[in-house]
C-alpha positions in Angstrom: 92.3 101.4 124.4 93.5 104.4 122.4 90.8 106.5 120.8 92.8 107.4 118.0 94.0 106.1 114.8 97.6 105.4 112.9 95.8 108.0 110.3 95.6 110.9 112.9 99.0 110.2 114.2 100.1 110.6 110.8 97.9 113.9 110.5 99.0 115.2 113.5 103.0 114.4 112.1 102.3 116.2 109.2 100.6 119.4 110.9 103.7 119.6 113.5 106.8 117.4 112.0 106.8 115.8 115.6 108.5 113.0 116.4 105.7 109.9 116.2 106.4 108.3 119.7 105.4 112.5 120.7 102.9 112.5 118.5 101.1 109.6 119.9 102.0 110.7 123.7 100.2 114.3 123.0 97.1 112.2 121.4 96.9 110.6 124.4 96.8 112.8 126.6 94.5 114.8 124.4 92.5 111.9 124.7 92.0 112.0 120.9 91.5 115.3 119.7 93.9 116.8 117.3 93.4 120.6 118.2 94.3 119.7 121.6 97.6 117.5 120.5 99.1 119.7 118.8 98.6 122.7 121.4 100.3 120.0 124.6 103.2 119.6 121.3 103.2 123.7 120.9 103.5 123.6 125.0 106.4 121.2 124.9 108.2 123.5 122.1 108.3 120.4 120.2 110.6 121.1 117.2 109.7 123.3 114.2 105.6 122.8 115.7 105.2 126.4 115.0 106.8 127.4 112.0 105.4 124.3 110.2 101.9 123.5 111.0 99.9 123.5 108.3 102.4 123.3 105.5 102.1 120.2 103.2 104.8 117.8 102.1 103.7 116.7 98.9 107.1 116.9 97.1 110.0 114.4 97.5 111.0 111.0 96.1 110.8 107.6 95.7 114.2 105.4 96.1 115.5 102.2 95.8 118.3 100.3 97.7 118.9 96.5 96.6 121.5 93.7 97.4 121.6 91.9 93.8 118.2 90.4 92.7 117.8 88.7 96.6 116.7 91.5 99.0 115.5 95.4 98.0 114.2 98.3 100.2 111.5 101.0 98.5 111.6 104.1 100.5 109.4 107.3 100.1 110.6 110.3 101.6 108.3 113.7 101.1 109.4 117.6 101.6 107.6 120.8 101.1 109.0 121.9 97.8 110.1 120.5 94.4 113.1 123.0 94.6 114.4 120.6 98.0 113.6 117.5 96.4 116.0 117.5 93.5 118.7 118.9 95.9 121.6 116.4 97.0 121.5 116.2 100.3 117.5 115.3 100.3 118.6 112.2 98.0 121.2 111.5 100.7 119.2 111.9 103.5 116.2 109.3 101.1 119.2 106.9 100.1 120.8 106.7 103.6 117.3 105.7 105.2 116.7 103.5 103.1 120.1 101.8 103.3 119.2 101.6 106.8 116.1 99.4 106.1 117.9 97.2 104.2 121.1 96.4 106.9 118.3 96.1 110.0 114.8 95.0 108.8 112.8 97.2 110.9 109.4 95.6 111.7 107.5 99.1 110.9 108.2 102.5 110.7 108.0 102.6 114.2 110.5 101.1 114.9 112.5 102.2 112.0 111.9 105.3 113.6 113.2 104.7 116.7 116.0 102.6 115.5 120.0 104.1 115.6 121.2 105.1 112.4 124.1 106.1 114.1 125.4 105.6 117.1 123.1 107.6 119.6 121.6 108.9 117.0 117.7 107.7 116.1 115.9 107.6 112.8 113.2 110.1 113.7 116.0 112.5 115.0 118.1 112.4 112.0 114.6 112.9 110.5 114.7 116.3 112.3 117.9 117.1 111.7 117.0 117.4 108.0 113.9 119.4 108.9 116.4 122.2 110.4 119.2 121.8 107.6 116.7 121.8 104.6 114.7 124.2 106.5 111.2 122.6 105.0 109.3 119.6 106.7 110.7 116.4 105.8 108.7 113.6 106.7 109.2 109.7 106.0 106.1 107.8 106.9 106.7 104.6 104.6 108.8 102.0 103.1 108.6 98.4 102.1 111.3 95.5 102.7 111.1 92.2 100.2 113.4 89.6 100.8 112.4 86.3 99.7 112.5 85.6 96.2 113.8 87.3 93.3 113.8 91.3 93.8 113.3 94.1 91.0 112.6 97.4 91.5 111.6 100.1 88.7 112.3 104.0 89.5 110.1 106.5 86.9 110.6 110.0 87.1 107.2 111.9 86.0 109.4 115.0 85.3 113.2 115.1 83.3 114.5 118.1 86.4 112.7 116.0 89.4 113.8 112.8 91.3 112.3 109.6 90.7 108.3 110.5 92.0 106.8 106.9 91.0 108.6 103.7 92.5 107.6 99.7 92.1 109.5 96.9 94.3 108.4 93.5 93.4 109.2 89.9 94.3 109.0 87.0 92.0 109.1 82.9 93.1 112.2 83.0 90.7 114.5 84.3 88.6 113.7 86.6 85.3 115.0 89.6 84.7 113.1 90.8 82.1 109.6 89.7 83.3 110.5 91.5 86.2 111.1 94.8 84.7 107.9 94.3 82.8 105.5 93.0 85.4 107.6 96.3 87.5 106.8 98.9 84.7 103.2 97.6 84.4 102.5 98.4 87.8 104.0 102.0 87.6 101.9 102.4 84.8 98.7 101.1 85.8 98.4 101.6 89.9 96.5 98.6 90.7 95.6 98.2 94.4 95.4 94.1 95.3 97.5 91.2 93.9 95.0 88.7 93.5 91.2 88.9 94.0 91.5 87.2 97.5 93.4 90.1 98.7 90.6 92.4 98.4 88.6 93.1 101.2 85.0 90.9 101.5 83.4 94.3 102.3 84.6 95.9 99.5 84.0 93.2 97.1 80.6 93.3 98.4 80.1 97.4 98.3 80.9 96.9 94.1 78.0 94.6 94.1 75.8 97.1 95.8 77.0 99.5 93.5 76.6 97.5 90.3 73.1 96.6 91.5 71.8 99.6 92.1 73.2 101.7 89.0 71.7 98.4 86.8 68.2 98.8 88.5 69.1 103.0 87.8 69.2 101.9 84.4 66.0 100.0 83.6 67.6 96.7 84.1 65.3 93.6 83.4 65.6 91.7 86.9 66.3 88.5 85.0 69.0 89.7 84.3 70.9 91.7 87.1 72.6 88.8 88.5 74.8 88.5 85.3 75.2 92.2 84.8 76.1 92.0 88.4 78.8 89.6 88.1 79.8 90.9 85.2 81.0 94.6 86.8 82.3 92.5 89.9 84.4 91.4 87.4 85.5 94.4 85.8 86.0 95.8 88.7 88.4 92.9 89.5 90.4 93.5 86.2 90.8 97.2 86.9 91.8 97.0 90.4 94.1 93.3 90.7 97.3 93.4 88.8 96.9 89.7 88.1 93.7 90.3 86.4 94.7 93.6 84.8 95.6 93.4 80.7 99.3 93.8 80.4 100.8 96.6 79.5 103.1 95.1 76.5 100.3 92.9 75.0 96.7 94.0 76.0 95.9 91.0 74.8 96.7 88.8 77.5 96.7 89.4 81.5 99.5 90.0 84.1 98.7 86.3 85.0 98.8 84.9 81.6 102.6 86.8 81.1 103.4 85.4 84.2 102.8 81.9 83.5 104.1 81.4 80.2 107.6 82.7 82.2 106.9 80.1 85.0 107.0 82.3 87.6 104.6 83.9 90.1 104.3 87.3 91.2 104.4 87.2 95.1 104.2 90.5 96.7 104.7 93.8 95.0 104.6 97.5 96.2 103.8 100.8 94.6 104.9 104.2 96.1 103.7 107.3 94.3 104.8 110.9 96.1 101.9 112.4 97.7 99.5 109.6 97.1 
């Protein structure tokens, strides 16, 4: 079993702008530790190891490819410098990847990364290529794929001379346009984490309870009545973190569920990509 995680493959990516198949190989054989991987990837002359360990890509952009309102492909693709990510041929190299994901459905971004783009021609190699013609570490590490219902997907660029840095793909059980948008924008705007409350993790769920305990009991409490106060930041903690829960942008008023409903549609998957975060 491997001692390593998808997180320091990813680290080790970011130090060296390997190739992940060599990134993974070198952890293995460094039987986990990073220092060691990425001297076996300076040993193999791996690609650009040298000049780029250590930068940090936390530039780029956020794009969008969809077919209609039935399919849509939310791509993040980081570089070094702002300067690169406004160019053209970054955009191209963000827009053609993603128009990749959308003809093939890769599985994950391993195999997206080992997948033809062209003929002969992987993924992670035209990856590289735009390492050595942008001449700054490109790296792609994820996207998201929705096709099964009805597909929106809001761009927002945090700055008028920089590409799109926020993106939102999400996937209604039917068709509305402008509920879309909204439920889209909301999500740019407000960053929750879950869709509904059972999507967050038991042990987290049960950490905020911990938490809320504690800072109560911090506070001179009466133990009577910590179980309500209890429940009570479980809750909040709920309507800060689920976008069903959440007040909606438009009309504070009501909840992301509430707008939802009176539309008579369901939000059924959604995806957030901010550059860098």
């Amino acid at each position: 079993m491997a001692n390593f995680t998808a997180q320091d493959v990813k680290k080790l990516r970011e130090l060296t702008a390997a190739g992940m198949m060599d990134c993974k190989k070198a952890l293995e054989e460094a039987n986990g530790d990073l220092d060691k991987a990425v001297e076996i990837l300076r040993v193999k002359g791996q690609k650009g190891v040298t000049k780029r360990e250590g930068r940090s890509a936390s530039n780029g952009a956020v794009v969008a490819v969809l077919d209609g309102t039935s399919a849509g492909v939310l791509l993040e693709l980081k570089c070094e410098t702002d300067f690169v990510a406004k160019g053209d041929r970054f955009i191209a190299v963000a827009n053609e990847i993603a128009g990749h994901v959308a003809k093939t459905s890769p599985a994950d971004l391993d195999a997206l990364l080992a997948s033809e783009i062209e003929p002969g021609k992987t993924v992670q190699v035209f990856v590289d290529e735009a390492n050595a013609t942008l001449g700054e570490k490109i790296v792609l590490d994820r996207f998201a794929q929705f096709a099964d219902g009805y597909v929106a997907a809001y761009l927002h660029k945090t700055s008028p001379d920089l590409p799109p840095q926020v993106g939102v793909l999400v996937e209604l059980s039917g068709e509305n346009a402008e509920v879309a948008k909204d439920v889209a924008q909301h999500i740019a705007a407000f960053s929750p984490t879950y869709l509904s409350r059972e999507d967050v993790p038991a042990g987290i769920v049960e950490n905020e309870r911990k938490v809320a305990e504690a800072t109560a009991r911090e506070e001179g409490k009466p133990e009577a009545a910590l179980t309500k106060i209890v429940e009570g930041r479980v809750t909040g903690f709920y309507k800060e973190n689920v976008v069903l829960e959440q007040a909606f942008a438009k009309d504070s008023k009501k909840s992301v569920q509430k707008i939802l409903d009176e539309a008579g549609v369901s939000l059924k998957r959604f995806a957030r990509f901010r550059v860098g975060v």
